[in-house]
N, C-alpha and C positions, 0 to 999 in steps of 0.2 A: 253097738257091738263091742265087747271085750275081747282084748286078742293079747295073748301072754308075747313079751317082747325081753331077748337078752340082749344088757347092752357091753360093749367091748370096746377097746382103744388102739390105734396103729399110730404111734408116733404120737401122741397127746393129739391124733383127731378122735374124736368121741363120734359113736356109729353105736346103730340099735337093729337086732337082725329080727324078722319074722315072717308071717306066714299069713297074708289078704287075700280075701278074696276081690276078683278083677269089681265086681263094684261099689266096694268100700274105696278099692284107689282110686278107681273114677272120678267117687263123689267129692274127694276132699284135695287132688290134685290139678294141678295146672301145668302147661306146657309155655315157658318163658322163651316167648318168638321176638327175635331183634328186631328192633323199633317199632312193636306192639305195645312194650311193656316196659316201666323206667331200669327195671333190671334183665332184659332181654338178652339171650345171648346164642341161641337157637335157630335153625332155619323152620319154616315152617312145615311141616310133615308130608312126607312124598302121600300122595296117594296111592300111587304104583308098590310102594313097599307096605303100607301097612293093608292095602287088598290083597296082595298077594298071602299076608299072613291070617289076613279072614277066610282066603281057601283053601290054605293049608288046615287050619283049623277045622274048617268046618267037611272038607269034604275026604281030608286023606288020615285024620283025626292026629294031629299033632299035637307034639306037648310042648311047652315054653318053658322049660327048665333052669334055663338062667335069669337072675335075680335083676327085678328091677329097684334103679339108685333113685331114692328123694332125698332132698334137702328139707331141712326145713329151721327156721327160726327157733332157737332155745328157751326163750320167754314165753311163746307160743306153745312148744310141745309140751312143757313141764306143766298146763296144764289140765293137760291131760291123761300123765301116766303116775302113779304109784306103785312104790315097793311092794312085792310080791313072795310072799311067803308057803312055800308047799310043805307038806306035812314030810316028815323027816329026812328033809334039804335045808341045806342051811350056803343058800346062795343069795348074796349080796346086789346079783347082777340081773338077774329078772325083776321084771316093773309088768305093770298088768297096762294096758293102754284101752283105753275108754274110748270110743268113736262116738257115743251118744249124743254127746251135745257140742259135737262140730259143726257150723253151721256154712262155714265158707270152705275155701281151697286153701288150706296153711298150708302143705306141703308144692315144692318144685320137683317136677320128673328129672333131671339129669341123667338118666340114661334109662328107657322102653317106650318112650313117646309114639312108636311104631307100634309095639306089643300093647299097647293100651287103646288108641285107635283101631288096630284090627282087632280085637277082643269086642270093642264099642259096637266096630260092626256085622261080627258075629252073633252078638248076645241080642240085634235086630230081628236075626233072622231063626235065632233058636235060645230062648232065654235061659237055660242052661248054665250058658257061658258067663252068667251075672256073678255067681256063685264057682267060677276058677276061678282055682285058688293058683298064688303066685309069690313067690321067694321076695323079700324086699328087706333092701338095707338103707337104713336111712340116715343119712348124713346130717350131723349138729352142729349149726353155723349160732356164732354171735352178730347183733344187728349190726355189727362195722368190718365183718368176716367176712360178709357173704362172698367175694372173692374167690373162696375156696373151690364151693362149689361148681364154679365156672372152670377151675383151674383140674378141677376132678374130671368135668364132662372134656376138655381139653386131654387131657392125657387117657381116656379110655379111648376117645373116636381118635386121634392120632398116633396115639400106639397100639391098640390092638385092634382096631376098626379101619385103619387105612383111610378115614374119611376128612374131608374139608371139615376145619376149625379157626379159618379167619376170624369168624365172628367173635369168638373169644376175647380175640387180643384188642377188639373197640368194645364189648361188653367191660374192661377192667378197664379200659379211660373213663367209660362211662361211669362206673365206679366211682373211679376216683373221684370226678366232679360230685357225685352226689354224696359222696360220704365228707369232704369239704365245701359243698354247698356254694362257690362259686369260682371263677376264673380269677388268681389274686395275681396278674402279670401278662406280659406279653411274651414271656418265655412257655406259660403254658398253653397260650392263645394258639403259638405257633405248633407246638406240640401236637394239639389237639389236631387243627388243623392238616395236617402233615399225614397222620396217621387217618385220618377219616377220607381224606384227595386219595390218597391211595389205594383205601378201598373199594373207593368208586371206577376208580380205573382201572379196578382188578375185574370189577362186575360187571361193567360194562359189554354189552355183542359187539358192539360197534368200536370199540376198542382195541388198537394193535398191543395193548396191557393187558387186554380178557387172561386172566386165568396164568399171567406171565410175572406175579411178583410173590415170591414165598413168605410168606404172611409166620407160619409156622414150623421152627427146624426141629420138632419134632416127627415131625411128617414126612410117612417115607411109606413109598419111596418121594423123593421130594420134587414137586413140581415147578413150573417157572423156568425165569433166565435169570430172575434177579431178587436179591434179596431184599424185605421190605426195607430193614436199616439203609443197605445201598440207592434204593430210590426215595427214601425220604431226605437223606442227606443232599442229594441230587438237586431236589426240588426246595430246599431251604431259601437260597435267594431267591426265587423266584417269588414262593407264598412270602415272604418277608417286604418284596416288593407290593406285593398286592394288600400284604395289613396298612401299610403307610401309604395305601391309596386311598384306603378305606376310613381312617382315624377311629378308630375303632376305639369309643370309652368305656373301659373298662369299671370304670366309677358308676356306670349307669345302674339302674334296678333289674335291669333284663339280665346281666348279669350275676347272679345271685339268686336264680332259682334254678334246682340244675334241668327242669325240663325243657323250659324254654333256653338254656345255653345249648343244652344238645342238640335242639332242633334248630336253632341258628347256627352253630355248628354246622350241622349235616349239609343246612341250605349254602351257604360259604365255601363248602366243600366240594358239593354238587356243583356250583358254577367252574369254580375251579378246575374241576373234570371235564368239565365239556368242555372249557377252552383248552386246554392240554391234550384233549382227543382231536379236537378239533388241527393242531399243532403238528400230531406227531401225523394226522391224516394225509395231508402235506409233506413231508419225510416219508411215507410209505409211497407217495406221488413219485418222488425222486429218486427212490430206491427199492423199489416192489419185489425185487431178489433176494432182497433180506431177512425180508418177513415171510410167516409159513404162508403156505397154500391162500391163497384170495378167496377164491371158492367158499372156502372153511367157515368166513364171515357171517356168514345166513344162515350156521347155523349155531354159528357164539362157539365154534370151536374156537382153543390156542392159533395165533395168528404170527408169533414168534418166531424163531430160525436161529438156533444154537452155533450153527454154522457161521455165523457175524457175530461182529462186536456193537451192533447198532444198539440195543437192547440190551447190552450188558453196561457194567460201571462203566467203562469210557464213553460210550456212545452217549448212555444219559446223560450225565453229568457234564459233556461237553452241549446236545443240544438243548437241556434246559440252559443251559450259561448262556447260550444264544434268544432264545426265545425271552430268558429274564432280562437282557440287554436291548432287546426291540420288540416289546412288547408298549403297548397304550392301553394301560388298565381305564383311564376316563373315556376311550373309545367305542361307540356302539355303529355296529353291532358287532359281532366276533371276527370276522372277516377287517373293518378297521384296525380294530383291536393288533389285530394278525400280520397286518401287510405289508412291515415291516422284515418280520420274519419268513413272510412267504416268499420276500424278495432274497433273503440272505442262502436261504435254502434253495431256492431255484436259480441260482446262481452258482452253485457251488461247482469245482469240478471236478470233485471224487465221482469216482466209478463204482459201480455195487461193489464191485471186487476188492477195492481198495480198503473193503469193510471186515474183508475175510477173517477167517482168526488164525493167528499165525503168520499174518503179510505186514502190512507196513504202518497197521497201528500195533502193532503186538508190544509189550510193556506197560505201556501206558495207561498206567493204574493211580497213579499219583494225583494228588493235586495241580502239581508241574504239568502231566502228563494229561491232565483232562484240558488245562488252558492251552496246550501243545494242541492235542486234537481240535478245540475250538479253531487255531486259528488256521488249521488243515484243511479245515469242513471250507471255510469264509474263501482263503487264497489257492487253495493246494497244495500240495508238496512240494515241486518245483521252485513255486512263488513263497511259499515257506521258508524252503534251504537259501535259497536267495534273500529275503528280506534276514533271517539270520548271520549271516554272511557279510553281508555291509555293516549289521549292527557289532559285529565283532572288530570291522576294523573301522569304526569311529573312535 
């Protein structure tokens, strides 16, 4: 199939607009679902949203008027389009695009991966629909760009779509590792790390983190208690103590191909998670007023309570410094591991209330101020002013 294509520029990104029909994009496009794919960055596609748009379609006869975004590789696309000459026009910017001899998926959806599945599964039930036609712009990435496009689908579903875009911001580490082809450090070891713990604790049902760490400040309105930089920083000593439990050589082979680092990655991260949920499941024991509604848990709602500082930067920050100070990483199984800190925590003798926002941790945002709360949590407030108190007049 030939299809006349203009191409235009915003900012030196280069974009080519035209007009397919739904089974030409079918044949030649792909939907890049996180950790299906080494450039993943996608959730996988509701079913609930793209049947609904098969019945809209099919039965109230609706039209899809806005334009579906692909990506695609520049070395790729050029060969298949040529300058296009119409009889007394003299435009430089039409190219004729040849679909004949594609034989794979060059192009990435970056935004109708809904309108292409419910299309799919309309054109089931009335082949018709093979032959809608549909608006498409398609974005020109170079083979060490691709970034872009992640940073496009980013800023469509977070500003004008209101939708979750975590996945983005670990699709662009993933990047990164692949586009440098290995870990050269343990500065990025922890990096990686950091950012991947966090989003397993954000994903988690079983997690008092489900849905409680803002991943993306474009996003709004914005969700969470805390921000991803604030709990990554939080959680620094802690993963820092667990790489140096681990000796982790970075000289190895495994090292050095990025699919097997990210899947080591994820798996290192994924432990991480569980003992950290496992962690704060304990802290939720101690102070279950804190945190939102219980109930909430079974069904992977938000479990948070803005109303405390448990879950904001003091609280984190104070009980991972705890958790990273009696913690037994060569301990199995998790509960060993833990039972150090299960003792620190249940021992403590703050009161939920003492958690409040605006009471008697109020300030303490500091660094000073997170070691203050630590040593709050441990002795109390009373046993606090008092051990400060002597230390002043030694």
């Amino acid at each position: 199939m030939k299809i006349i294509m203009q191409k235009y520029q915003q900012n030196g990104q280069e974009f080519y607009s035209a007009v397919m029909p739904f089974q030409e994009i079918d044949r030649v496009s792909e939907v890049l679902v996180y950790a299906e794919s080494e450039y993943g960055y996608q959730r996988m596609p509701d079913p609930k949203h793209y049947q609904s748009i098969k019945n809209s379609l099919l039965n109230n006869k609706d039209s899809l008027p806005t334009s579906i975004i692909l990506s695609v590789d520049k070395h790729e696309f050029n060969k298949y389009i040529s300058p296009l000459s119409l009889d007394g026009y003299q435009n430089p910017d039409l190219y004729e695009f040849d679909t004949t001899d594609i034989t794979n998926e060059i192009f990435r959806i970056v935004d109708g991966q809904h309108r292409i599945y419910g299309l799919r599964e309309a054109s089931e039930q009335d082949s018709a629909f093979l032959m809608f036609p549909l608006n498409v712009i398609i974005v020109i990435t170079d083979e060490h760009e691709r970034v872009k496009e992640v940073v496009i689908f980013r800023d469509i579903n977070s500003k004008a779509k209101k939708l979750k875009t975590d996945l983005t911001l670990l699709a662009m580490y993933n990047y990164e590792l692949i586009n440098q082809q290995k870990l050269t450090n343990h500065t990025d070891l922890m990096k990686h790390l950091l950012i991947r713990t966090a989003h397993y604790l954000n994903e988690n049902n079983k997690s008092v983190w489900k849905n409680a760490i803002q991943f993306d400040i474009h996003e709004q309105p914005v969700q969470g208690i805390i921000g991803v930089a604030a709990i990554t920083n939080s959680l620094k000593p802690l993963i820092k103590k667990y790489i140096e439990s681990k000796s982790f050589d970075l000289s190895s082979d495994i090292y050095s191909h990025s699919n097997d680092v990210i899947s080591l990655l994820n798996s290192h991260a994924l432990t991480l998670s569980d003992i950290i949920i496992e962690a704060w499941e304990r802290v939720k024991q101690k102070w279950p007023k804190c945190f939102g509604d219980v109930e909430k848990q079974f069904l992977g709602e938000p479990r948070y309570n803005k109303a405390y500082y448990i879950q904001k930067t003091t609280g984190a920050n104070a009980i991972h410094s705890i958790l990273e100070e009696n913690i037994d990483f060569s301990a199995q199984p998790n509960f060993e591991m833990l039972k150090d800190f299960y003792s620190v925590i249940g021992k403590s003798p703050l009161e939920h209330e003492d958690w409040a926002v605006g009471g008697k941790l109020s300030g303490l945002t500091s660094k000073s101020g997170f070691t203050k709360t630590k040593r709050i949590i441990e002795i109390g407030f009373e046993n606090y002013q008092l051990e400060q108190e002597k230390k002043r007049k030694q």
